[in-house]
C-alpha positions as CSV (number, residue, x, y, z in Angstrom):
1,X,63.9,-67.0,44.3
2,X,61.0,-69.4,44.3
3,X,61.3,-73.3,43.2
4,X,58.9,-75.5,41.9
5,X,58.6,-77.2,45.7
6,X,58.3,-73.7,47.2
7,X,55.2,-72.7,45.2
8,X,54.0,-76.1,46.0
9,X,54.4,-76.0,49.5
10,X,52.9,-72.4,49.5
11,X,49.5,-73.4,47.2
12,X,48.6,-76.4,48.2
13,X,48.0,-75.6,52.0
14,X,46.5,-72.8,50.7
15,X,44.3,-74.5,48.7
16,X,43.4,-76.7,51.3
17,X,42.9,-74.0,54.1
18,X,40.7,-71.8,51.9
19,X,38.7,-75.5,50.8
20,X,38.0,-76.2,54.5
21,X,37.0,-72.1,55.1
22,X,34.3,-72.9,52.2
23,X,33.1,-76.4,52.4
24,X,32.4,-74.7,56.4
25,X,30.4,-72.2,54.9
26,X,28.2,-74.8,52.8
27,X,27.6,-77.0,55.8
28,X,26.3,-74.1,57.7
29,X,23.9,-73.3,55.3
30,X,23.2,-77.2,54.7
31,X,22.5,-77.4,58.4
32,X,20.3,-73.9,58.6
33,X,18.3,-75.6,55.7
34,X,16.8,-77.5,58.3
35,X,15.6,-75.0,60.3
36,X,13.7,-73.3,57.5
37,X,14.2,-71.1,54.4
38,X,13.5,-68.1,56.7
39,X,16.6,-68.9,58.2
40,X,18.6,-69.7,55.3
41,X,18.0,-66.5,53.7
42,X,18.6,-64.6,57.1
43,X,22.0,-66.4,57.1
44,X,22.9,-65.7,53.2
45,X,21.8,-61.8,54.1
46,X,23.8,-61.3,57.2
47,X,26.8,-63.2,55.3
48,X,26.7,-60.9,52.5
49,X,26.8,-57.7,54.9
50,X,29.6,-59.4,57.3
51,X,31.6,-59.7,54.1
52,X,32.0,-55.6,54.1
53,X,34.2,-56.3,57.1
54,X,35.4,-59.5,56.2
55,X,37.1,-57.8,53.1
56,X,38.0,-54.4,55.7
57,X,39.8,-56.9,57.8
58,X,41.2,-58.8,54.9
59,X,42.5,-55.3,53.3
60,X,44.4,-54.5,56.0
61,X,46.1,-58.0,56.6
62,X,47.1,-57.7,52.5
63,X,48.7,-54.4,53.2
64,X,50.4,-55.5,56.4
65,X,51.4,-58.7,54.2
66,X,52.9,-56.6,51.1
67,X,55.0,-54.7,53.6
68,X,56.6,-57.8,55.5
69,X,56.9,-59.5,52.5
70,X,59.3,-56.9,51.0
71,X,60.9,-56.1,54.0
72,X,61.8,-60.1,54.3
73,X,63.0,-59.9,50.5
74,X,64.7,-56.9,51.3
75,X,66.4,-58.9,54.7
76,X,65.5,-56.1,57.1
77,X,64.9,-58.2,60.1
78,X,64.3,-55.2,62.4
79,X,61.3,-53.6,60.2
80,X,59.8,-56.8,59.4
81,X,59.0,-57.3,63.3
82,X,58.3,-54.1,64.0
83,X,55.2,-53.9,61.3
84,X,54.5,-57.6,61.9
85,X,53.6,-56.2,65.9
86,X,52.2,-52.8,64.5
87,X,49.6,-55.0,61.9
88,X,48.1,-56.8,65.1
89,X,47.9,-54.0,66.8
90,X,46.3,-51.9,64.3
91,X,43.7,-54.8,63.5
92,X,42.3,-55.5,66.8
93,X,41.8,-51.9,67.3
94,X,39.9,-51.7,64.1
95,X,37.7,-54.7,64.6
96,X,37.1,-53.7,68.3
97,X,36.0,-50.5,67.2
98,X,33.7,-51.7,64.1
99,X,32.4,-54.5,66.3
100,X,31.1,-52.1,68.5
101,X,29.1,-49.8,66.1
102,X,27.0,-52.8,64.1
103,X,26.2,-53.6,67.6
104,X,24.6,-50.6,68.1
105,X,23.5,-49.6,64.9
106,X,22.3,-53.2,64.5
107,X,18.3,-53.0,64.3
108,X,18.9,-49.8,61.9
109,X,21.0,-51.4,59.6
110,X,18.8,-54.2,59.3
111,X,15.8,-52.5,58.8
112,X,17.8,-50.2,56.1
113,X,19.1,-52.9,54.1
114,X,16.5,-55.5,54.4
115,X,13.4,-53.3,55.7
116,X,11.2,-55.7,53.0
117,X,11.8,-59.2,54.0
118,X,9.6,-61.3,55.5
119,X,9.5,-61.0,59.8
120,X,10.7,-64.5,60.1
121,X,13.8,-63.9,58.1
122,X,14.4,-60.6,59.7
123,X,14.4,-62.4,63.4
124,X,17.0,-64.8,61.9
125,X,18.8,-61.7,60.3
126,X,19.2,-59.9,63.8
127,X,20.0,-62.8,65.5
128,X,23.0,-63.9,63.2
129,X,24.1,-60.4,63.1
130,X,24.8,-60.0,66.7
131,X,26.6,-63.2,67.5
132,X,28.5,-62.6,64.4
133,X,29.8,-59.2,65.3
134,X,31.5,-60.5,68.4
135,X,33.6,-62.6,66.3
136,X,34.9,-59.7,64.4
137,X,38.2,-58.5,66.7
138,X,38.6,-62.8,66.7
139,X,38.5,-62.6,62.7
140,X,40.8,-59.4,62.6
141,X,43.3,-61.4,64.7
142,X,43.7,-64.0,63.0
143,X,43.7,-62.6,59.9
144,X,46.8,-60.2,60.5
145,X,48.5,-64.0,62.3
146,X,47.3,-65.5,58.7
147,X,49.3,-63.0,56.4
148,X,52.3,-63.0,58.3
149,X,52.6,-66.6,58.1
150,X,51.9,-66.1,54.5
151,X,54.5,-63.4,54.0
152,X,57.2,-66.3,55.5
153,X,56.1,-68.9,53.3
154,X,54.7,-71.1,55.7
155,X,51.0,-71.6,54.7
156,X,51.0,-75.4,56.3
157,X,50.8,-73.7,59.7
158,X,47.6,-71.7,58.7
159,X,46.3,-74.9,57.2
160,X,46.4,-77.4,60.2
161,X,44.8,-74.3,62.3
162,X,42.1,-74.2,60.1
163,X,41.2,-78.2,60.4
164,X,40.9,-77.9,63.9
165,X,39.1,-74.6,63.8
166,X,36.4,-75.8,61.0
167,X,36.4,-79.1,63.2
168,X,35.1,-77.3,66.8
169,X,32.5,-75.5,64.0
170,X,31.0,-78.6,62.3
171,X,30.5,-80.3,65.7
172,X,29.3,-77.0,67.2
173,X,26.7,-76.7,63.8
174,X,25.2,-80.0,64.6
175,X,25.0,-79.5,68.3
176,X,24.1,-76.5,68.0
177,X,20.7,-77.4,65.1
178,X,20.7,-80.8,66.2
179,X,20.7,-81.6,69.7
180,X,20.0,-78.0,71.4
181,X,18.1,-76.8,68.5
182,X,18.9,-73.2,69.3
183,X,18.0,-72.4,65.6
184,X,19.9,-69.4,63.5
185,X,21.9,-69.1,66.6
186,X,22.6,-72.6,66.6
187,X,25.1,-71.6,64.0
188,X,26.1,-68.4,64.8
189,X,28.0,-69.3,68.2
190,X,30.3,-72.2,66.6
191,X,31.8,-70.1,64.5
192,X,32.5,-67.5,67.3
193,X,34.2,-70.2,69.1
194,X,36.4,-71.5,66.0
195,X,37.1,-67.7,65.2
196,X,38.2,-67.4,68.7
197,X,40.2,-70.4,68.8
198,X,42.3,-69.6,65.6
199,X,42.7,-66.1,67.0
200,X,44.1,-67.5,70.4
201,X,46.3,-70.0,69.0
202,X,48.4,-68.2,66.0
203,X,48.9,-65.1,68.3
204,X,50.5,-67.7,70.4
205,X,52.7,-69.1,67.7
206,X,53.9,-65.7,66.4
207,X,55.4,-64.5,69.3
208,X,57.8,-66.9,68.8
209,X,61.1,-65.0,67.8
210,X,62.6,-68.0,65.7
211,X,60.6,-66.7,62.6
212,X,61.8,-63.5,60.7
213,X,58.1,-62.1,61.4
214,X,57.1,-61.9,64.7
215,X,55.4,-60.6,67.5
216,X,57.4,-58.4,70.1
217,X,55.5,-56.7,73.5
218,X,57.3,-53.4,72.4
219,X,55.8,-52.6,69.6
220,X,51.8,-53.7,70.5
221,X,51.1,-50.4,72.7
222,X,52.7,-47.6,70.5
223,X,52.0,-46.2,67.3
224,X,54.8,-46.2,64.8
225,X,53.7,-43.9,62.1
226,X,55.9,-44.2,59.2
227,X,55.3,-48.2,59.1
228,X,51.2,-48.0,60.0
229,X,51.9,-45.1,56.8
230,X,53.4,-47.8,54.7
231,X,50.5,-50.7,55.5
232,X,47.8,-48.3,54.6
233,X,49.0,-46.9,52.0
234,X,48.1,-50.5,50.8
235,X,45.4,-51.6,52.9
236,X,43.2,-48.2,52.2
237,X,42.9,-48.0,48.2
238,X,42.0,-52.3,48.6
239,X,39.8,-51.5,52.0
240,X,37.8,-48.7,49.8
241,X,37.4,-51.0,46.8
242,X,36.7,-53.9,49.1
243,X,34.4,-51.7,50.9
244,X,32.3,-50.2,47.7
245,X,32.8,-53.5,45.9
246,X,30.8,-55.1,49.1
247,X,28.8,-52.3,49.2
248,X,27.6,-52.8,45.7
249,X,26.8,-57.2,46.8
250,X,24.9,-55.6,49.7
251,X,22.4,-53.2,47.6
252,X,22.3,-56.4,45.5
253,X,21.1,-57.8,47.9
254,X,18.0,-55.8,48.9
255,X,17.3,-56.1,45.3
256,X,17.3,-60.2,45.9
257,X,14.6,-59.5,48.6
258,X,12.1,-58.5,46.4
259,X,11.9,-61.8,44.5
260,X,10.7,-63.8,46.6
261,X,11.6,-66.3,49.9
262,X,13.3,-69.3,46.8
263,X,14.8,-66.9,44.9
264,X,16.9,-65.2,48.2
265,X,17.6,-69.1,49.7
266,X,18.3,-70.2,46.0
267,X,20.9,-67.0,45.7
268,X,22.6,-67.8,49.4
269,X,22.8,-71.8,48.6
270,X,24.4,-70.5,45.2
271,X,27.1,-68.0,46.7
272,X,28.2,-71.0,49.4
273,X,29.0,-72.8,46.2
274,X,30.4,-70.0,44.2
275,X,32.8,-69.6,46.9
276,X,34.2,-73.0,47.0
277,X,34.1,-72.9,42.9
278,X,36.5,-69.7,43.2
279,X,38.4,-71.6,46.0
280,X,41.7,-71.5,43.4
281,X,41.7,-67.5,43.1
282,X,41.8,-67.4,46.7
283,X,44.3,-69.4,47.4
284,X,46.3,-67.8,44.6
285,X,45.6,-64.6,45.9
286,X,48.4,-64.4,48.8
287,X,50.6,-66.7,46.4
288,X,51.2,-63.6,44.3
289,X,51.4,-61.2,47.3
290,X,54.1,-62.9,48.9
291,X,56.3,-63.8,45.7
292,X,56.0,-60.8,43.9
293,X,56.3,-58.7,47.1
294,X,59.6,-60.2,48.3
295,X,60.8,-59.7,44.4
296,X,60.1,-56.0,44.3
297,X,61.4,-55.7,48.0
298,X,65.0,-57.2,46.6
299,X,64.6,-55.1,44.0
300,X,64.5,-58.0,41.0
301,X,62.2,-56.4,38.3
302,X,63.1,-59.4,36.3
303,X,62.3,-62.1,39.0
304,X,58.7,-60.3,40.0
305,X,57.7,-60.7,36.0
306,X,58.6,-64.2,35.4
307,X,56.6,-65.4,38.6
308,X,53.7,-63.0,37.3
309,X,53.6,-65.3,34.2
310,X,54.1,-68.0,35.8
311,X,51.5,-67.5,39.0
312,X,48.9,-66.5,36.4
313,X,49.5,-69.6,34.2
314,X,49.4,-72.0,37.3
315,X,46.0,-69.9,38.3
316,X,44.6,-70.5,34.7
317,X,45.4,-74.5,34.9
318,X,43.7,-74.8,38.5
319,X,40.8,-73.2,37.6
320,X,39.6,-74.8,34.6
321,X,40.3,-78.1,36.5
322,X,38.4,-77.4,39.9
323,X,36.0,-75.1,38.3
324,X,34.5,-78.1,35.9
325,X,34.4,-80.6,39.2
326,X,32.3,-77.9,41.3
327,X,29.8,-78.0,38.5
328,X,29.6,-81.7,37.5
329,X,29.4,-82.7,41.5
330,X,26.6,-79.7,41.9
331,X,23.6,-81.6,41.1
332,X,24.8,-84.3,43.6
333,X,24.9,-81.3,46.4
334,X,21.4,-80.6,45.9
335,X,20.7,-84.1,46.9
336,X,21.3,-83.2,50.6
337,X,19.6,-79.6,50.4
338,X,16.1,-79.6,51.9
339,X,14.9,-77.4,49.3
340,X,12.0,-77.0,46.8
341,X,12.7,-78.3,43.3
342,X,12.7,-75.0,42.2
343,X,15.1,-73.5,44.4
344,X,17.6,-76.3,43.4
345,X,16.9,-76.0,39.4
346,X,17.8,-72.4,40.1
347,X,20.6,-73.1,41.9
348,X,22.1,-75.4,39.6
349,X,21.7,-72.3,37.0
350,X,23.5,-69.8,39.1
351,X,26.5,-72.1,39.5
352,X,27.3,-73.2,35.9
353,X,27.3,-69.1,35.0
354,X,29.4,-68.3,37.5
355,X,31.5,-71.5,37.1
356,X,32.2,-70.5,33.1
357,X,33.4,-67.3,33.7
358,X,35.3,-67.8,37.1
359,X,37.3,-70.1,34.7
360,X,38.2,-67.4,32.1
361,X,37.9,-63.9,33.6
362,X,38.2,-64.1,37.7
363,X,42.0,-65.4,37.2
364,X,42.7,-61.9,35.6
365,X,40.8,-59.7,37.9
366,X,41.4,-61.5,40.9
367,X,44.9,-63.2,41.6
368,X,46.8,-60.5,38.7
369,X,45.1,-58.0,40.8
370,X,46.1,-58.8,44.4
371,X,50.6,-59.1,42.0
372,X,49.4,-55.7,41.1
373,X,49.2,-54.5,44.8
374,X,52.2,-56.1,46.5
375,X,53.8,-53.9,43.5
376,X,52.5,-51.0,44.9
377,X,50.2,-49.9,42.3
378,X,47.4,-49.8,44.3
379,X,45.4,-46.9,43.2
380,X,45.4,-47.6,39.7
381,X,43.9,-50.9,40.7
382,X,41.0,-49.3,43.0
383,X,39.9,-46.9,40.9
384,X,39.4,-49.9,38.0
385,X,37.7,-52.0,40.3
386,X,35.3,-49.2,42.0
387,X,34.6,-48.5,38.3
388,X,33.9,-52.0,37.0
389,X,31.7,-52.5,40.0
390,X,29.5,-49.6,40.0
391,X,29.4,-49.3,36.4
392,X,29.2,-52.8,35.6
393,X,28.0,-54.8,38.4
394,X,25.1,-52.4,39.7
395,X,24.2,-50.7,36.9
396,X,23.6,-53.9,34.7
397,X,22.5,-55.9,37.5
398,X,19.7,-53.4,37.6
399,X,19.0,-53.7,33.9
400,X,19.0,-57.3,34.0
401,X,17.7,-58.1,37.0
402,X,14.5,-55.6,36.9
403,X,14.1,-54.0,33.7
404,X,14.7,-57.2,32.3
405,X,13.2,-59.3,34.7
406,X,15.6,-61.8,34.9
407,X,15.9,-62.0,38.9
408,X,18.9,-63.8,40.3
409,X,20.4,-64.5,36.8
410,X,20.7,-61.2,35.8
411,X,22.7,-60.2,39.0
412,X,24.8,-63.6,38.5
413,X,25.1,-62.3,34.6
414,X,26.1,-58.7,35.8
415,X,28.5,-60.1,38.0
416,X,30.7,-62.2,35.4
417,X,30.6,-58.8,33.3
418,X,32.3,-56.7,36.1
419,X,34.6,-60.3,36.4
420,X,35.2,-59.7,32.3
421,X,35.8,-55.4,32.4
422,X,38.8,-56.1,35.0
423,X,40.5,-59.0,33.9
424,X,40.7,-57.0,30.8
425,X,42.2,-53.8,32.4
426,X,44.4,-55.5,34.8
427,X,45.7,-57.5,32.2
428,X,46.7,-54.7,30.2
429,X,48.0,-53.0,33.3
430,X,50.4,-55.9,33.4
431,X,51.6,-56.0,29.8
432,X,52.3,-52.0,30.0
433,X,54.8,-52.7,32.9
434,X,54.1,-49.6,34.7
435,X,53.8,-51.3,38.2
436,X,57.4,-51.4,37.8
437,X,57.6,-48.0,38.5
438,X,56.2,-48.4,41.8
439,X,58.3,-48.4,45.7
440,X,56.6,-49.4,48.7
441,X,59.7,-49.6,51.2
């Protein structure tokens, strides 16, 4: 169903989109760094709660994506559009609504989460948090624009958007730090105004009825239940285990701000790498939504297994290869980083554990996973990953972290065991074939 050029033409814009999304979020921090530490670990705070609805928004655009995807290998042109308009629908909703409440419940969850830090870094906390949860409906949009174009196959158009977008927010960084020296917030309103751009422009596109997904008026202003059913049957089980699995980062998180001011800035600069070092399980997340979910919608058992096999081994290759750059071109970052030496030795130490075992274990409990879903098995696949997170991730971070007193490494350490536990499971989950036994349409 799939060439050679078709995979190619799906992962490397992909690859390139989800490159430009990170290398953003390491100028950001590069540029905060020049505002303080305060506001560097304000930033890398606030980022690691936004994530919770990051992923929620993220959840529901895989589960809209699964369902177009094997309604398009399935050619049903009517129920493809109709869940294509229901997804946006459904999102903006959602992130309107969530939006609203961390608005409110700003100060409190602030003080809940990160009642210990220093008062600079809770000004910069409140601050980013506030600009950033205008963006969400923005993020939601484009998100649920982003998986349909995904489901189609046609990942250049995403790409492109995401130049321009990251463009408006690099200039709008340094404007922002630079020349009106608005601080935290300096920051925070770029990427408003990117979000907001990218939303804008691929509703625009996709109500363009020449694709097999699109937009139509119709279906944006009424509820149909047995396709919203379908989505989150999907988007739930990967929302909850998003949702926990975030959850989990966050309590990590209030464990970070007892270490000290280096320790939290050394852990944010860390995570902005980390994410461009798992840049290839990203991009090869939606690879394996959209291929295997248009096999299983045509009903090819046979055709969904060899593209498992051969997704994962493409996966495997790509992240040996870009995982070993990120880490030899590291110490060069820290070049640029005003920073204590201290913070960047740490740094460097965070990066080369993760790095090692993003190469070996992420593949398996990242991109398998996301085959696994467009399958259908979705619960199996939440109730693993909820495990392996609580059990793994926050239980041995604790040991490590405190009892041990190991800091930032042990939650770096803990993390790479969770990583280890799933690829495992999921791996086996594959080999048993049971997701074979799954319908989603």
């Amino acid at each position: 169903m799939f060439s050679n050029k078709d995979l190619r033409n799906m992962i490397v814009p992909l690859f390139m989109e989800q490159f430009l999304v990170m290398l953003v979020g390491i100028i950001d921090t590069f540029v905060v760094s020049y505002v303080g530490e305060a506001a560097v670990s304000g930033v890398s705070l606030v980022n690691s709660f936004n994530t919770i609805f990051i992923y929620l928004f993220t959840a529901l655009a895989s589960g809209g994506a699964v369902v177009i995807s094997q309604y398009l290998g399935s050619k049903d042109q009517n129920n493809t559009v109709k869940s294509s308009s229901q997804l946006l629908m459904f999102s903006t909703l959602f992130s309107i609504v969530l939006g609203i409440l961390v608005l409110i419940f700003s100060q409190s969850l602030l003080s809940f989460l990160f009642g210990k830090v220093e008062t600079s870094v809770m000004d910069a906390c409140m601050t980013y948090l506030k600009i950033s949860a205008y963006s969400y409906p923005a993020l939601a949009i484009y998100n649920a624009g982003a998986a349909m174009y995904r489901s189609m196959t046609k990942t250049s158009t995403t790409m492109y958007l995401s130049i321009v977008s990251n463009i408006i927010n690099v200039i709008g960084n340094m404007i922002g730090v630079f020349v009106l020296h608005a601080g935290v917030a300096g920051v925070a309103y770029p990427s408003l105004i990117a979000r907001a751009f990218s939303a804008i422009v691929i509703t625009i596109l996709l109500f363009n009825k020449k694709y097999e997904a699109h937009y139509v008026k119709e279906w944006l202003f009424k509820f149909d239940f047995s396709l919203l059913k379908k989505m989150l049957n999907i988007a739930i089980p990967n929302g909850i285990e998003n949702g926990i699995f975030q959850l989990v980062k966050v309590a990590l998180s209030s464990v970070v701000a007892m270490f000290g001011t280096y320790q939290i800035a050394a852990n944010g600069v860390a995570q902005s790498i980390w994410s461009l070092a798992a840049l290839v399980g990203s991009a090869m997340g939606p690879v394996f939504i959209t291929v295997v979910g248009q096999c299983m919608g045509a009903s090819d058992i046979d055709q969904a297994d060899y593209y498992f096999k051969k997704l994962m081994k493409i996966t495997l290759v790509l992240s040996i290869a870009w995982n070993a750059f990120i880490l030899a071109i590291t110490p060069v970052f820290m070049n640029f980083y005003v920073l204590s030496d201290k913070t960047k030795e740490l740094i460097i130490i965070l990066v080369a554990i993760h790095n090692i075992f993003n190469t070996v274990a992420f593949p398996f409990s990242g991109p398998l996973s996301n085959g696994l879903r467009a399958t259908g098995d979705v619960k199996y696949t939440m109730i693993v990953s909820i495990a392996s997170t609580v059990g793994g991730r926050l239980v041995f971070s604790l040991i490590f972290a405190i009892y041990f007193n190991m800091g930032v490494i042990g939650i770096a350490l803990a993390m790479c065991l969770d990583w280890s536990i799933r690829g495992i499971i999921f791996f086996l989950r594959y080999k048993s074939h049971k997701w074979t036994q799954f319908k989603v349409i």
